[in-house]
N, C-alpha and C positions, 0 to 999 in steps of 0.2 A: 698497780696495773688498772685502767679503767674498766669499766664494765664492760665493753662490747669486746675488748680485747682478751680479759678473763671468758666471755662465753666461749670466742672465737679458739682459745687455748682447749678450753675442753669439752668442744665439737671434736678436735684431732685428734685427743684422745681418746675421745667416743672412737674415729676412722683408723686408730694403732693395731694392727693386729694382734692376737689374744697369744700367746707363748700356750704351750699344751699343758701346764700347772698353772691357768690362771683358774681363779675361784669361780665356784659357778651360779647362776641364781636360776632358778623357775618363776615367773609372774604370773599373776591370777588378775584378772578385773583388769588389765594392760590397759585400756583405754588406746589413745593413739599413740602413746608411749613414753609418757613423763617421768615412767619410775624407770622402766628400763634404761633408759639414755641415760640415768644420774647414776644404774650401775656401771654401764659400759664405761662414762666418762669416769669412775673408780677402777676401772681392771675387770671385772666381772664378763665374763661367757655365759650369755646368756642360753639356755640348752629349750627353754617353752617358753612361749607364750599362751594365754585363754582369754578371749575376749568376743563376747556373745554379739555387738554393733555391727553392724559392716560399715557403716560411714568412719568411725572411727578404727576401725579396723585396717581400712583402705591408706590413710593413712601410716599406721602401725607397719602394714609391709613394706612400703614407699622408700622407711627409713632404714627396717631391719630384715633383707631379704634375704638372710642367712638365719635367721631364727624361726624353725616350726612353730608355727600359728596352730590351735584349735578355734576356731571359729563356730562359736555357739555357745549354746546352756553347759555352765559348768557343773551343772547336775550330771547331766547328758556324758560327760565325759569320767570314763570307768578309772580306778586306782593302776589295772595293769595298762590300759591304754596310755596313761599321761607317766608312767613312767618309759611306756615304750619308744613315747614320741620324743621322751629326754634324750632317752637312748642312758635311763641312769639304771642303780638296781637301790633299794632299800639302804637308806646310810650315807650316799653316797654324796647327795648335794649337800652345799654350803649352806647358801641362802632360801629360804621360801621366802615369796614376797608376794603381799596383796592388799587392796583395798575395795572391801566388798563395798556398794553403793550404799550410800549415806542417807538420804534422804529421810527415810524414818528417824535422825536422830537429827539432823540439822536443825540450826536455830533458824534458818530460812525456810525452812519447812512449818507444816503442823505439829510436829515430833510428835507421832501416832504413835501409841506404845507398843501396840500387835500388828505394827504396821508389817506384812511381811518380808520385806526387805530387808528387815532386818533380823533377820533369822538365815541370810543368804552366806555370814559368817561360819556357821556348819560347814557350807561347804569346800569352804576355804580351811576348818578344821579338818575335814575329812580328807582333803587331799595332803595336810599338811601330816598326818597319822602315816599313810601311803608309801612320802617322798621320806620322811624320816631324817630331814637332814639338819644340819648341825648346829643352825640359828635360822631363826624366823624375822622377818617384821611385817607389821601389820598398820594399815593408816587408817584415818576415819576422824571425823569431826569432833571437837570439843564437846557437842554436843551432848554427845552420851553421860557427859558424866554432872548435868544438871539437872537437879529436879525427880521426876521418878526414873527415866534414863540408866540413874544411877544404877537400878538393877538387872536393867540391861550389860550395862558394864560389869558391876560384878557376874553374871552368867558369863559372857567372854571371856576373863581371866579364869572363871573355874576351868570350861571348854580348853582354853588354851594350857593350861596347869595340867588336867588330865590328860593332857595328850603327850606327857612327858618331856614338859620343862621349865626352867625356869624364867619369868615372866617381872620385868618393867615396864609400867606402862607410864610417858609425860606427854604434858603437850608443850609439842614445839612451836616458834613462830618462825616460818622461814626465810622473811625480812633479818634476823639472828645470822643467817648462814649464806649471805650474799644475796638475797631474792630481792628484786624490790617490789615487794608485796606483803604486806601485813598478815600473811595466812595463817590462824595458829592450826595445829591439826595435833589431833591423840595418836600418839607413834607409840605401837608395842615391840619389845624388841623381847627374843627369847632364845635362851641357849639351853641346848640337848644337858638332859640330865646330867648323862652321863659325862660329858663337857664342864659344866656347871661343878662337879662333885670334884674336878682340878684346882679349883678355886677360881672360875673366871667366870662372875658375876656379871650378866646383861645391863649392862648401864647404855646412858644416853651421849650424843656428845655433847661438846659446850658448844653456847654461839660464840661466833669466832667477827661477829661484825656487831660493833655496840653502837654505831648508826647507821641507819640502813643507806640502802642505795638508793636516790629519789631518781621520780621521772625523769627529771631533765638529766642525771646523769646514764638511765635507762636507754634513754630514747636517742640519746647523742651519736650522730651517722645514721640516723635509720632513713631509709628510706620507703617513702610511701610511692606508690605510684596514682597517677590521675583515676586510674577507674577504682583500685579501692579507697580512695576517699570520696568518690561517687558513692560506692556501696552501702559505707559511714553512713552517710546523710543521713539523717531521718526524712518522713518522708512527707507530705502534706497538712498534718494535723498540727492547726495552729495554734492549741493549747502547750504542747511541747516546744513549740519556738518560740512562743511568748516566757514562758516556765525558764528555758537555758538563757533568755536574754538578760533576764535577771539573776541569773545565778554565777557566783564569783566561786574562782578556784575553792575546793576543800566543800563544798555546799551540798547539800543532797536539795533533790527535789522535791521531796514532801514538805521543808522549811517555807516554802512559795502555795505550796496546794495541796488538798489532802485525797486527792486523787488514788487510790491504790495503786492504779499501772502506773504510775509515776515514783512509787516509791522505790527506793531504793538509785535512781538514778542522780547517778554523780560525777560533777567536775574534776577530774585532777588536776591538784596543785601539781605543778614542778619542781617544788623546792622539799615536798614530801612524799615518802613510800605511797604508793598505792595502796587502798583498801584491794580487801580480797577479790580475784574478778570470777562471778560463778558462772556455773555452763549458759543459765538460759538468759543471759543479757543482750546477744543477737537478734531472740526471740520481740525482747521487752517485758517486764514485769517483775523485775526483781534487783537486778544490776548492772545498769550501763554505765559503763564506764565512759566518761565525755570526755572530750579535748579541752584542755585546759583553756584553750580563746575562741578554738572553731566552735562553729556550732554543728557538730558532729558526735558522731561514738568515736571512738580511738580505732584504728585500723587493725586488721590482722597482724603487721609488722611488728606494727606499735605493742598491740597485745602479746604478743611473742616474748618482748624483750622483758613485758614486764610477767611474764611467766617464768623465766630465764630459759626459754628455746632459744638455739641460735639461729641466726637470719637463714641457715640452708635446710633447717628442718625442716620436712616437707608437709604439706597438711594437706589434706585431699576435702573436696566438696564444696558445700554452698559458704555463703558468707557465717550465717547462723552454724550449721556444722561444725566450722572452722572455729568460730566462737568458744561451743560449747565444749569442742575436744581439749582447748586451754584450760577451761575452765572448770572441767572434768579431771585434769590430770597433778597429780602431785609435781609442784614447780623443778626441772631436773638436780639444779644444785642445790636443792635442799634434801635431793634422794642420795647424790654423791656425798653430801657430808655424811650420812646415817649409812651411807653402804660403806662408805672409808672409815669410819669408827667399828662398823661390824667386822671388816673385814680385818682391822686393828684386833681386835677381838679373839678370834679365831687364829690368827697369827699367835695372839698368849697362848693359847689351846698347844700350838705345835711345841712353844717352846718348854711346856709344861712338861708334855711327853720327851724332849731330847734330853731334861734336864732328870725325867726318873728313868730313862733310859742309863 
């Protein structure tokens, strides 16, 4: 099945109504909704959302106007209040699912060791103590686990271990699982002790795509319209259109100039996966993702596919916004594969029980 017809498949599934035994997830850090879409497009009832943004927020309701939103500081929001808004009681969820912001561990960053944000993972333990439910997963940059990082990482696994359960942590590349985008990311997966003590061990899935999906098979039917590749453009500065003139598919722009705002700005080839596209490329300064011959950035469309949104997800805001909400958000069919392996999972769980039944 081509790519656009795989997303188009499970958009619908995302739009199937949920049976009243379907599994349920909470999300934390939701963004405009990358992880959520990858569980709905797995079967998943989503029962919360927490996402502190409003641009990205706005968004997030667009798509999911059936899921209670906390909008704000997820400090801000109390253990009985976010089970209230599930509407769960202790025990009762399937999945927790979160990705506190990354920045402090990113290789795109400074990777600040006391940088605070990264201490925003508490909070994501603490509600995950609260909700009690049966498996966890947790995302977050490769990063962590380079260099002194590393004991940042070990802290989270202690964190997460104490909190009663069993704890795998890999990094996946979600190019592996249909993306086409090079993203590798640290995926924690964790099942309830007492789950765990059946004999079903948190593991990972396999990648199920040993080449990835390239642009040009990405981008194949998309449509752009005249004003967002207006928007693309860059805008007068004739360092930057002398820099793309010279630069051939696969090229970054620091290879031409050693310019900082120009680093990290790159052509895509068509015949290979995308590099990673990260939120502040709209901005400029770290990742623009170019058109393989235009002399442009890649369009919202375009960015879409290669996030694997399908072309009807809605994105709310400016062009940058819209940018940075892709680029902010875990790609959805690489959250469907980790939520369809969880949910595979959890499924052993039942059969454990009918079996000492």
């Amino acid at each position: 099945m081509a790519y656009a017809e795989r997303l188009e498949a499970a958009w619908l599934d995302h739009l199937a109504p949920r049976p009243i035994d379907a599994p349920t997830v909470v999300s934390t850090f939701a963004g405009c909704g990358g992880s959520s879409l990858g569980y709905s497009m797995a079967g998943f009832a989503e029962r919360l959302a927490v996402e502190w943004n409003e641009k990205q927020a706005a968004s997030f309701v667009a798509n999911f106007r059936d899921v209670p939103l906390h909008l704000g500081d997820i400090a801000d929001l109390s253990d009985a209040d976010a089970l209230r808004l599930a509407r769960l009681s202790p025990g009762e969820l399937d999945v927790f699912d979160g990705s506190p912001p990354c920045q402090g561990f990113s290789l795109a960053g400074g990777r600040v060791f006391d940088d605070k944000r990264n201490q925003l993972f508490l909070e994501y333990v603490r509600l995950l103590k609260a909700f009690a439910p049966k498996a966890f997963v947790m995302e977050n940059v490769r990063g962590m686990v380079i260099g002194k990082m590393r004991l940042i990482f070990a802290d989270i696994l202690r964190e997460l271990k104490s909190a009663g359960y069993q704890v795998s942590a890999r990094v996946l590349v979600a190019s592996h699982y249909g993306v086409p985008q090079a993203r590798p990311r640290m995926i924690f997966i964790g099942i309830r002790n007492d789950l765990a003590a059946l004999g079903v061990a948190p593991s990972h899935p396999k990648p199920t795509f040993a080449r990835g999906v390239t642009v040009r098979e990405a981008w194949h039917g998309v449509v752009n319209t005249p004003d967002e590749c207006s928007v693309a453009r860059f805008g007068t500065n004739r360092l930057v259109h002398r820099i793309l003139f010279r630069m051939s598919p696969g090229e970054y722009a620091d290879k031409y100039h050693p310019n900082r705002q120009l680093y990290g700005m790159y052509r895509l080839d068509l015949d290979q996966v995308s590099p990673t596209i990260l939120r502040n490329g709209g901005a400029g300064g770290v990742c623009e993702a170019c058109h393989p011959s235009e002399h442009r950035r890649a369009t919202i469309a375009e960015l879409k596919r290669l996030g694997s949104f399908p072309d009807s997800f809605v994105l709310r805001g400016s062009f940058q916004d819209r940018w940075a909400a892709i680029g902010n958000s875990v790609p959805p069919l690489f959250m469907r594969a980790i939520a369809t392996h969880v949910r595979h999972l959890l499924a052993t769980v039942g059969e454990h029980h009918a079996e000492s039944a």
